[in-house]
C-alpha positions in Angstrom: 5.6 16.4 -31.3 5.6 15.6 -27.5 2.7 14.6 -25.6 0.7 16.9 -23.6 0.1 14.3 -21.0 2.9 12.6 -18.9 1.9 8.8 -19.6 1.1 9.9 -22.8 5.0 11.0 -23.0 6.2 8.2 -21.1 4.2 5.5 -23.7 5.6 7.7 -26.8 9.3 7.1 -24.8 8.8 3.7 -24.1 7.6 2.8 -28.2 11.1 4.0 -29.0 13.4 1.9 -26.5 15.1 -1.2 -27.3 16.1 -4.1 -24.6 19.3 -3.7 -22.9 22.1 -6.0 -24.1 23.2 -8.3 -22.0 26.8 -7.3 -22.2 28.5 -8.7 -18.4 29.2 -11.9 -17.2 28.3 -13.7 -13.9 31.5 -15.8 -13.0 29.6 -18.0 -10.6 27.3 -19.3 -12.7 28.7 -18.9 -16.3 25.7 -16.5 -17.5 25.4 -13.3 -19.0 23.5 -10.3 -18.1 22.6 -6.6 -19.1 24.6 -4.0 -16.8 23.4 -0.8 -15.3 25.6 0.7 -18.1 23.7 -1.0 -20.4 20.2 -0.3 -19.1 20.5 3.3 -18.6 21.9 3.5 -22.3 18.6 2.1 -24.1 16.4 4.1 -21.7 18.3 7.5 -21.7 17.9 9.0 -24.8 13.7 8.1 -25.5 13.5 9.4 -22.1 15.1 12.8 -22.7 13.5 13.1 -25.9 10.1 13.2 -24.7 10.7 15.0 -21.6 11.0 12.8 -18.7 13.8 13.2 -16.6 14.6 10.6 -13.9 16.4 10.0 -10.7 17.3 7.2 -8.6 17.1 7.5 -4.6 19.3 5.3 -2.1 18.4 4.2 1.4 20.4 2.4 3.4 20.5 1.1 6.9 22.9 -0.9 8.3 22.6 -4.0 5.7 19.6 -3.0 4.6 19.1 -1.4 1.1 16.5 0.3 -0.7 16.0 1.8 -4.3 13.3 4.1 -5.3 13.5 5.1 -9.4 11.4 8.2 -9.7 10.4 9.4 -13.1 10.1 13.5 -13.6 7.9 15.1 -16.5 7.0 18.5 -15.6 5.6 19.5 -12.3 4.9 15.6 -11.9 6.5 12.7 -10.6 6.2 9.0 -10.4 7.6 6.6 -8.2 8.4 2.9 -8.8 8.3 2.7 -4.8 11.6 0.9 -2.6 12.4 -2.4 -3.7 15.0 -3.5 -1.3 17.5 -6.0 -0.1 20.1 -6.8 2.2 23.9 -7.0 2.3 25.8 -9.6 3.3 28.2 -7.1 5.6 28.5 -3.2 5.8 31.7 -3.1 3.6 31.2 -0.8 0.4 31.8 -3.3 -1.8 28.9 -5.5 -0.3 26.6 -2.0 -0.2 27.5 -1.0 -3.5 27.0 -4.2 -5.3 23.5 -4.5 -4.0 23.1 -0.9 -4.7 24.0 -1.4 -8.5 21.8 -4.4 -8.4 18.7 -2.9 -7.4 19.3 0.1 -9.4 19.4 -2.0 -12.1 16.3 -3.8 -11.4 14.2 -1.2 -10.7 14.8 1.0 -13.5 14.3 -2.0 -15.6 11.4 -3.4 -13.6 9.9 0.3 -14.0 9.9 0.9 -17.6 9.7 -2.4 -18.5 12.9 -3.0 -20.3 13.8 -6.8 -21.4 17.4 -8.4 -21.5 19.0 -9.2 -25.0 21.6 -11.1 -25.9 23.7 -9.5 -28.3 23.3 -12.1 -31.2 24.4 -9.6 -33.9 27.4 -11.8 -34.8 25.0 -15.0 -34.9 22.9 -13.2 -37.0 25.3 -13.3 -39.8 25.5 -17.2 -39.7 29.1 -17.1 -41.5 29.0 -20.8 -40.8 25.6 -21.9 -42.7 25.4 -23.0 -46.4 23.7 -21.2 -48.5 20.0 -21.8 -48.8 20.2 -23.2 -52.5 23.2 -25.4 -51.2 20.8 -27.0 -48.1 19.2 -30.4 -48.4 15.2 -29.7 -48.4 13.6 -30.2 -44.7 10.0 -31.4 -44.2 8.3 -28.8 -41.6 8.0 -30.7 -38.4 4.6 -29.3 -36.6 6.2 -27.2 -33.4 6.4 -29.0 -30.3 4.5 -27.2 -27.4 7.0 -25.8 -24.8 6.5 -24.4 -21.6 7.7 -21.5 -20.4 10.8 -21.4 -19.1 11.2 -20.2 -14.9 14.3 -18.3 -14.9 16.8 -19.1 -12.3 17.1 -16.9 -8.7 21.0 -17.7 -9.0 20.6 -15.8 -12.5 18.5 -13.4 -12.5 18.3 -12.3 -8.6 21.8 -12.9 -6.8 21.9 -10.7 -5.1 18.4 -11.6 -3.4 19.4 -15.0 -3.3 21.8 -13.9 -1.2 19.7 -11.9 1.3 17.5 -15.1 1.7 21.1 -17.1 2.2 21.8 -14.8 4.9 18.4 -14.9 6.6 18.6 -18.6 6.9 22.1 -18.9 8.3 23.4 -20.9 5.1 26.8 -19.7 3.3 26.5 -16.9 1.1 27.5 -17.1 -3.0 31.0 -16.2 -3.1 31.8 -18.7 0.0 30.8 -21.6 -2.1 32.7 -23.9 -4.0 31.9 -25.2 -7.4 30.1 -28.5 -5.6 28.3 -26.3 -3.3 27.2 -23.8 -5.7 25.8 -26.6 -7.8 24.3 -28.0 -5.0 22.7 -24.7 -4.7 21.0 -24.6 -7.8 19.6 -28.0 -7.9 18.0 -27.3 -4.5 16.5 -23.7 -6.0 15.8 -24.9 -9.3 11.9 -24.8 -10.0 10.3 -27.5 -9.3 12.9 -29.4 -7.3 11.7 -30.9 -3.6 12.6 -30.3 0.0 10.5 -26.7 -0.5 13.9 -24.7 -0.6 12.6 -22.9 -4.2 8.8 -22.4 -2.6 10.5 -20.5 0.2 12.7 -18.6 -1.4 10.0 -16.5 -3.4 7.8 -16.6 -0.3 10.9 -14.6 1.3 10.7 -12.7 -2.1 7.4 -12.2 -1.9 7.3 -10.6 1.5 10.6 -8.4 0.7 9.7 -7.1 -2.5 6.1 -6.4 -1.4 4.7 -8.4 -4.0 0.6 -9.6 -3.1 0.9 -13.5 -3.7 -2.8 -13.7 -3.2 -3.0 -15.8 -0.5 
């Protein structure tokens, strides 16, 4: 029975989707990620099921690119609003790579859709004695862990990028191994010189995001 309300639909669509496998690899930086592919497949059918069409708008100017997902149930629609960022040149390849990007992260951002590996094969631990055969552990109380930051250089390239470009510095794929380490040191969390603190200022202001201050 579908919902006679729209967020009322969209909650019933969202109880039934599962996190998008991350099922593509970044060659730069050795990581894996969930595809467009892959995000639109776990959010297609619940969607359709319950009613909700949706659609993703382009802009682009010059370098700079913009991606509205807009959800349709109805007569109603709503709109995640542009996230945007800008391409290293005007070729299509640059435009269409940050195009697929933002699609990406805005149909993910706007239904809420986590990344998961695909651990199905580690699941059936082929490798592992059996329980019986297993010497007997003594349960260690859990150490306290932080959460972990993800990295820009994994999870927002493409931005990273942008930022790159706005600074005068190299962009990703004219880096060498050494530089693109040299990269990530300075970006990672945490680390000094204020590279990392700037970066999601720049973030900030791009993606519209109130920081508060």
């Amino acid at each position: 029975m579908q919902s006679d309300t729209f967020f009322g639909a969209l909650a019933a669509a969202q109880g039934e989707m599962t996190g998008a496998t991350k099922d593509s690899k970044n060659p730069h930086f050795k990581s894996n990620y969930a595809s467009l592919a892959s995000v639109v497949d776990a959010v297609r059918a619940p969607l359709a099921k319950h009613g909700i069409a949706w659609t993703q708008r382009v802009s682009i100017d010059g370098t700079a690119v913009g991606v509205e997902t807009v959800l349709m149930w109805r007569d109603k629609e709503l709109s995640s609003g542009f996230i945007r960022a800008t391409s290293k040149d005007t070729g299509p390849q640059s435009i269409g790579s940050v195009v697929t990007y933002l699609r990406r992260y805005s149909l993910m951002a706007t239904l809420g859709i986590p990344a998961e590996d695909d651990d199905g094969e580690s699941a059936t631990r082929r490798d592992e004695p059996a329980r019986a055969d297993r010497p007997e552990r003594k349960e260690q109380p859990a150490a306290r862990q932080e959460p972990m930051t993800p990295h820009p250089l994994d999870s927002e390239p493409a931005l990273v990028d942008a930022w790159l470009e706005t600074i005068g510095k190299a962009p990703i794929a004219g880096r060498d191994a050494a530089s693109l380490e040299a990269l990530r040191r300075v970006l990672s969390p945490g680390a000094g010189g204020g590279y990392y603190a700037d970066f999601q200022k720049w973030r900030n202001r791009t993606m519209g995001v109130a920081t508060g201050a």
